[in-house]
Phi, psi and omega in degrees: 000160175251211177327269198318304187300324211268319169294330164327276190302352170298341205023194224312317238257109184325315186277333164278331179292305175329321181276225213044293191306275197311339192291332177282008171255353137358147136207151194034238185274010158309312177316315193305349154323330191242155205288180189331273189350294177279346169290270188327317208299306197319318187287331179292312161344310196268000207254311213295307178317300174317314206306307250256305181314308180261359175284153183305314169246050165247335166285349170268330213273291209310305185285333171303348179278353212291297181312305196260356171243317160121233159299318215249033197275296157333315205283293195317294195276019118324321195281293185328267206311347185265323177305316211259339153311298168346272184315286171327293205353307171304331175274011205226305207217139182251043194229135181260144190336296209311292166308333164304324214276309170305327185258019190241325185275351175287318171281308189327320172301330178277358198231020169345272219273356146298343155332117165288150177316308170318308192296284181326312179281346171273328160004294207263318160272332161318261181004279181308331191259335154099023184296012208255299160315295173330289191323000183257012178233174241223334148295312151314322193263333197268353176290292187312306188298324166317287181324287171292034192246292183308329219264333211270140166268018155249153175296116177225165177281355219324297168346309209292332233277337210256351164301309172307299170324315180296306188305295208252011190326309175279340181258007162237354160242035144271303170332273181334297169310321172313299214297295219295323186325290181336314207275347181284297202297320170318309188298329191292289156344301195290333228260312181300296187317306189254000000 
């Protein structure tokens, strides 16, 4: 899952979505830095990662991707699935996207300078380019694969995935559909436990 899912699946409470946001700049035992809260968001992440990585049909999604993406194939049906959140949203969450999103790049600002750096500096163009919303058009996902196309320092396919969605386009958001309720009652689940 990306950005958008992973704030989702955090529910209310502003400081687990932040470690959330925030876990993949994260690494080993750094997370014991930041208070209880922002602790639970990092494990939900990483729990959410595991959970998402070995279920079956995100490993069906992964694999239709195998040819054209490559290594980076995973990465790819994240962004697709955080796009068909999007698109979805009224069936998820009873906040409408645009405001969720808005009141998440507004508080996430108080929380500047605990912010890892990379994070801090990408901030400011989430925000301005608006990807979290952005993700339900289509323009929105060739931007995000643009970016991440400049960004990655192996050789990717990046350019191609949005092409890919559209090709198999009803067969990652039946997957997407299948998949996130399970992964929400996981997360709930998982959420109770720390």
């Amino acid at each position: 899952m990306n950005f958008l899912a992973h704030i989702y699946l955090s529910g209310d409470s502003l400081k687990i979505q932040i470690g959330n946001f925030i876990a993949d700049s994260i690494k080993g035992k750094q997370f014991e830095s930041f208070d209880d809260e922002i602790q639970k968001g990092i494990r939900l992440h990483r729990a959410i990662d595991a959970y998402t990585d070995q279920h079956p049909i995100v490993q069906q999604s992964t694999e239709r991707l195998k040819e054209t993406q490559k290594r980076y194939a995973p990465v790819a049906v994240d962004i697709f699935y955080d796009h068909f959140l999007a698109k979805n949203w009224e069936n998820y969450h009873q906040e409408p996207l645009e405001s969720f999103v808005n009141n998440f790049y507004e508080n996430i600002q108080q929380y500047h300078d605990i912010l890892p750096s990379e994070i801090q500096y990408m901030l400011p163009y989430m925000i301005r380019q608006n990807w979290l919303y952005n993700y339900q058009k289509m323009k929105g996902i060739e931007r995000v694969f643009e970016g991440m196309n400049q960004r990655t320092s192996f050789q990717s396919n990046f350019l191609q995935a949005p092409q890919d969605l559209l090709t198999h386009y009803a067969d990652f958001e039946q997957d997407f559909t299948l998949f996130f309720p399970e992964l929400i009652s996981f997360s709930k689940d998982f959420e109770k436990e720390i």
